[in-house]
C-alpha positions in Angstrom: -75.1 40.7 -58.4 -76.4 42.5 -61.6 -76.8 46.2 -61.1 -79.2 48.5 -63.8 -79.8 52.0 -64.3 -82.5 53.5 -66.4 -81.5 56.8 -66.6 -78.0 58.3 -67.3 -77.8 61.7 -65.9 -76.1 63.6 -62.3 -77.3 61.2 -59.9 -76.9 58.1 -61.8 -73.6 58.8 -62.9 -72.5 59.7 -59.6 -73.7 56.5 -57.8 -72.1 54.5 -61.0 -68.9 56.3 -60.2 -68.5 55.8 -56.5 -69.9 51.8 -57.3 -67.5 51.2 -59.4 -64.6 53.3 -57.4 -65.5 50.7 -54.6 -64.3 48.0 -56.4 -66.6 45.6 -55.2 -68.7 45.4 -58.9 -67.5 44.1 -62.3 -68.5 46.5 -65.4 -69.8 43.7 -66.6 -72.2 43.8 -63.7 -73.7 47.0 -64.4 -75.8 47.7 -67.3 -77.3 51.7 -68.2 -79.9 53.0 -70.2 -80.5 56.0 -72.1 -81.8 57.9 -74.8 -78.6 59.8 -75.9 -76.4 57.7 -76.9 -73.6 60.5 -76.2 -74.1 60.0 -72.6 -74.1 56.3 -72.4 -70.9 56.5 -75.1 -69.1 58.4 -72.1 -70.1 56.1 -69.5 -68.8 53.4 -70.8 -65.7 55.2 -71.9 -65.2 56.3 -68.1 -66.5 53.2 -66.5 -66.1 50.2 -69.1 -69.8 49.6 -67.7 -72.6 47.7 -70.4 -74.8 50.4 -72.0 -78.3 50.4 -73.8 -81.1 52.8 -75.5 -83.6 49.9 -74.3 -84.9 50.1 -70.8 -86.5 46.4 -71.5 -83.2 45.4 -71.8 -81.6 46.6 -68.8 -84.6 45.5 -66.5 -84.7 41.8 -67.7 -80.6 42.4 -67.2 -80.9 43.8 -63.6 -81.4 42.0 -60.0 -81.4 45.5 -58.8 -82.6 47.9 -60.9 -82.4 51.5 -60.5 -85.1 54.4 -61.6 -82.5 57.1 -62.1 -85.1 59.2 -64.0 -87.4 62.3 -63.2 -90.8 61.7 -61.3 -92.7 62.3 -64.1 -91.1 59.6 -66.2 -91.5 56.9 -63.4 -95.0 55.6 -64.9 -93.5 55.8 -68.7 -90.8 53.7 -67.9 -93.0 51.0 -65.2 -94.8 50.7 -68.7 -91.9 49.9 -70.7 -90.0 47.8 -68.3 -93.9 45.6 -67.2 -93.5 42.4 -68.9 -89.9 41.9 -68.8 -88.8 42.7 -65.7 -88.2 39.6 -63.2 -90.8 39.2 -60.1 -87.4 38.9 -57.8 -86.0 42.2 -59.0 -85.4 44.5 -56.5 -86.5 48.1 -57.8 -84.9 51.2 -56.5 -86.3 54.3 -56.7 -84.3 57.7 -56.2 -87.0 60.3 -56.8 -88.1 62.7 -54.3 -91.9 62.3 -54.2 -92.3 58.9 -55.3 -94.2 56.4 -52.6 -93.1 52.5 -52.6 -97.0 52.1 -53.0 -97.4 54.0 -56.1 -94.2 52.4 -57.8 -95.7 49.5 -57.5 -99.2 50.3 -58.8 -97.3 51.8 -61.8 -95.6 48.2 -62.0 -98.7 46.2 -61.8 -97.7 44.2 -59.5 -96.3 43.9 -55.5 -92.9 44.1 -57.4 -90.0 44.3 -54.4 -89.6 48.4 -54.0 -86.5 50.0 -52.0 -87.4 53.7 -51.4 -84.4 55.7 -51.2 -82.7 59.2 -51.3 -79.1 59.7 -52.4 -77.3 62.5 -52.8 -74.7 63.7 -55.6 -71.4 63.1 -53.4 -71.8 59.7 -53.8 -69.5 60.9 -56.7 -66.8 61.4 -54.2 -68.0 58.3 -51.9 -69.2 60.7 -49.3 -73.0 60.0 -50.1 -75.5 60.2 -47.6 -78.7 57.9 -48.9 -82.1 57.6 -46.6 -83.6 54.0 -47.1 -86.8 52.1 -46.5 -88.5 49.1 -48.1 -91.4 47.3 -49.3 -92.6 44.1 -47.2 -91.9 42.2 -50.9 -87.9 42.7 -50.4 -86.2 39.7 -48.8 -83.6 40.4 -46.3 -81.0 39.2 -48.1 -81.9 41.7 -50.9 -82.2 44.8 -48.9 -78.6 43.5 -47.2 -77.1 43.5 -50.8 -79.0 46.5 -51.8 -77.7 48.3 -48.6 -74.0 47.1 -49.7 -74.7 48.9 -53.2 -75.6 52.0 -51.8 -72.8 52.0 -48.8 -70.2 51.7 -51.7 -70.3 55.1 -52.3 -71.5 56.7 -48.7 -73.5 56.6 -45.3 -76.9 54.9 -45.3 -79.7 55.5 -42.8 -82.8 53.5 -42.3 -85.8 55.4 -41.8 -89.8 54.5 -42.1 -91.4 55.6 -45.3 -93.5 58.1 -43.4 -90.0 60.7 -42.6 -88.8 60.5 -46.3 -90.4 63.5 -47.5 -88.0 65.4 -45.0 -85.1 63.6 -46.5 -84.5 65.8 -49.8 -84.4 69.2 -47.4 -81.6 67.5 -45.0 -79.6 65.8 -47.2 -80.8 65.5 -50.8 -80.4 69.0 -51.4 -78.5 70.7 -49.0 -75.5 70.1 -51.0 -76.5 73.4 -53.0 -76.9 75.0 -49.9 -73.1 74.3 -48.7 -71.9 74.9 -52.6 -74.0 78.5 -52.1 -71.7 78.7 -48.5 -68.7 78.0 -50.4 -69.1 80.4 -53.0 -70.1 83.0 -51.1 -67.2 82.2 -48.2 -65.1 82.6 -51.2 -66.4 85.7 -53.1 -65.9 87.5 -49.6 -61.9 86.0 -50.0 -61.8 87.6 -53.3 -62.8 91.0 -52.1 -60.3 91.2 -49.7 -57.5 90.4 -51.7 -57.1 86.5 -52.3 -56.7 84.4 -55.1 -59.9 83.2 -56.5 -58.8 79.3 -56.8 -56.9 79.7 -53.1 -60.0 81.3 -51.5 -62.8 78.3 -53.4 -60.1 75.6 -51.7 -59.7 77.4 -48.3 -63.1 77.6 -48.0 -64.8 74.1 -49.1 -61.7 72.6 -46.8 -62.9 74.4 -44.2 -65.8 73.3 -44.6 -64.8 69.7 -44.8 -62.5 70.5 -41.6 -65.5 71.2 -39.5 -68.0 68.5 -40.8 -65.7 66.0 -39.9 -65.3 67.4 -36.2 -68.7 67.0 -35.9 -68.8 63.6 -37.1 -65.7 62.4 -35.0 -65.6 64.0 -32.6 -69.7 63.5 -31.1 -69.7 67.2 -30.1 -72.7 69.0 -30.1 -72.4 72.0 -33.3 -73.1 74.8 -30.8 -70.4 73.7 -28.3 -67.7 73.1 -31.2 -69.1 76.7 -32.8 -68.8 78.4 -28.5 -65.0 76.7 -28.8 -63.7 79.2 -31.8 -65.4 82.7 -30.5 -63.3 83.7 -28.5 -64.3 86.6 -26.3 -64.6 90.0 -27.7 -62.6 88.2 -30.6 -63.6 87.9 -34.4 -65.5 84.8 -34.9 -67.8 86.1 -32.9 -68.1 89.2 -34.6 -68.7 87.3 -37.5 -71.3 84.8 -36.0 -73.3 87.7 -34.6 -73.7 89.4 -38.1 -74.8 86.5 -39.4 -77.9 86.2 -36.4 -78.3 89.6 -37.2 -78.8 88.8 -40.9 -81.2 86.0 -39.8 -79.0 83.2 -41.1 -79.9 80.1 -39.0 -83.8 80.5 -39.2 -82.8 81.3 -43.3 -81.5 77.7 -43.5 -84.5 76.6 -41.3 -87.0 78.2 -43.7 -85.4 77.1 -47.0 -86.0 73.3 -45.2 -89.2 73.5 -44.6 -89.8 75.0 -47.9 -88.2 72.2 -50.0 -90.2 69.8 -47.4 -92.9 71.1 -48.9 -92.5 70.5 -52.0 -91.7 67.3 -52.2 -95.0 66.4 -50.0 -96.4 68.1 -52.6 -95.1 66.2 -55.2 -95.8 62.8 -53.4 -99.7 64.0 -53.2 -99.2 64.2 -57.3 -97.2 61.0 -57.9 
C-alpha cells in the first residue's frame, strides 16, 4: 500500500512517526510533500521516507493520500492534485471543518473521501482518530485505511453528522491536559519540588489515571469518590476546584471550540 502526505507539519509528522514506528510500512511506501525543503530534508533524515516539493507527484504516487494541510489550502491543493490523482485513490482529510461533500466538489469528481480527526499523540502511538466515509470508498479500502490510522492509536467510527464535536473531545483537548500538566506542576514548584521531577510526577499521573479509566470500565466519578477520602485532602482539593468552577470550565471551553469548527464547516 502507497501512503502520501501533502503537507509536512505537527500532525503529519506525527502520524508519519507512529506509521512508521508500527513497522507495518516500508519508507519506500510513503511519499511527503512540501514547500520547505528543510522540513521534508528532516523527514527523510528521521524516517528514510520518499520526499517532494510537487503535490502532483505525491497524489499520482499515493493509494491513500493524505491532506495534511490547513483548511484554507484544501481547494489550492484539489486544484493541483485534479488531473493526476487516480479515480481509486482514497483521499483522507484531517481538517476540522472540512465536509466529505465539499472535498469532493473541490476535486471535481465523487473521488473516494475518508473524513477523519487525529490527534498529535499519534506521535507516541496513543492517537485517538474519529472516522467516517464517503459511499465511493470500497470496504477493502476503508479496512486498509483503518489499519493506517490504528498504527499509531484508537479509531472510532462515527457518522459525518457528530464530527464537528470531534475536535473539542479529542482533537484538541490535548492542550487542555498539557495546560493541566503545567499547571499541576507550577503548583509542585511552589512548594518546593524540582521543576523536571514535578512536569514527570504530574503528566504520569495523569497517564496513571487515564488508563484506570480505560481498564478498568469504572465510571470517572466513582474512581474520583475512591481517593477522597473523608474529611481528607483530595477532597479538599476537589472542592476548591467546584468552587473555582472547573468542571463546567472544561464544559464551556467544549462547546466553544464546537463552535467553531461548525463555523468553519459553514465556510469550507
Amino acid at each position: 500500500m502507497k501512503i502520501g502526505f501533502i503537507g509536512c507539519g505537527n500532525m503529519a509528522t506525527a502520524m508519519i512517526a507512529g506509521i512508521m514506528e508500527s513497522g507495518k510500512f516500508a519508507p519506500t511506501d510513503v511519499m511527503v510533500s512540501n514547500p520547505s525543503e528543510g522540513k521534508l530534508i528532516a523527514v527523510k533524515e528521521e524516517f528514510g521516507i520518499k520526499i517532494t516539493q510537487d503535490n502532483a507527484e505525491v497524489a499520482a504516487f499515493a493509494e491513500i493520500l493524505v491532506l495534511a494541510v490547513k483548511p484554507y489550502l484544501y481547494e489550492r491543493v484539489a486544484k493541483e492534485i485534479q488531473g493526476v490523482i487516480p479515480e481509486s485513490t482514497v483521499v483522507v482529510t484531517i481538517a476540522a471543518g472540512v465536509s466529505i461533500e465539499k472535498m469532493q466538489a473541490q476535486l471535481g469528481r465523487s473521488q473516494p473521501v475518508v473524513r477523519t480527526m487525529p490527534n498529535t499523540p499519534a506521535l507516541v502511538k496513543e492517537g485517538v482518530t474519529a472516522i467516517c466515509r464517503s459511499s465511493e470508498v470500497s470496504d477493502e479500502m476503508y479496512q486498509a485505511t483503518r489499519q493506517l490510522l490504528e498504527s499509531f492509536g484508537k479509531v472510532f467510527e462515527l457518522p459525518e453528522s457528530k464530527m464537528d464535536v470531534v475536535p473539542a473531545i479529542s482533537g484538541s483537548s490535548p492542550a487542555y491536559v498539557y495546560m493541566l500538566i503545567e499547571a499541576m506542576a507550577d503548583a509542585g514548584v511552589c512548594d518546593g519540588l524540582p521543576r523536571q521531577t514535578a512536569k514527570e510526577m504530574a503528566a504520569q499521573a495523569v497517564l496513571g489515571a487515564a488508563k484506570m479509566v480505560l481498564e478498568t470500565g469504572i465510571h470517572p466519578e466513582e474512581l474520583k469518590d475512591r481517593v477522597c477520602t473523608p474529611g481528607g485532602t483530595t477532597i479538599e482539593a476537589v472542592l476548591t476546584l467546584e468552587k473555582n468552577q472547573f468542571r463546567s470550565s472544561v464544559q464551556e471551553a467544549m462547546r466553544a471550540c464546537t463552535k467553531k469548527t461548525k463555523e468553519l464547516t459553514k465556510l469550507s
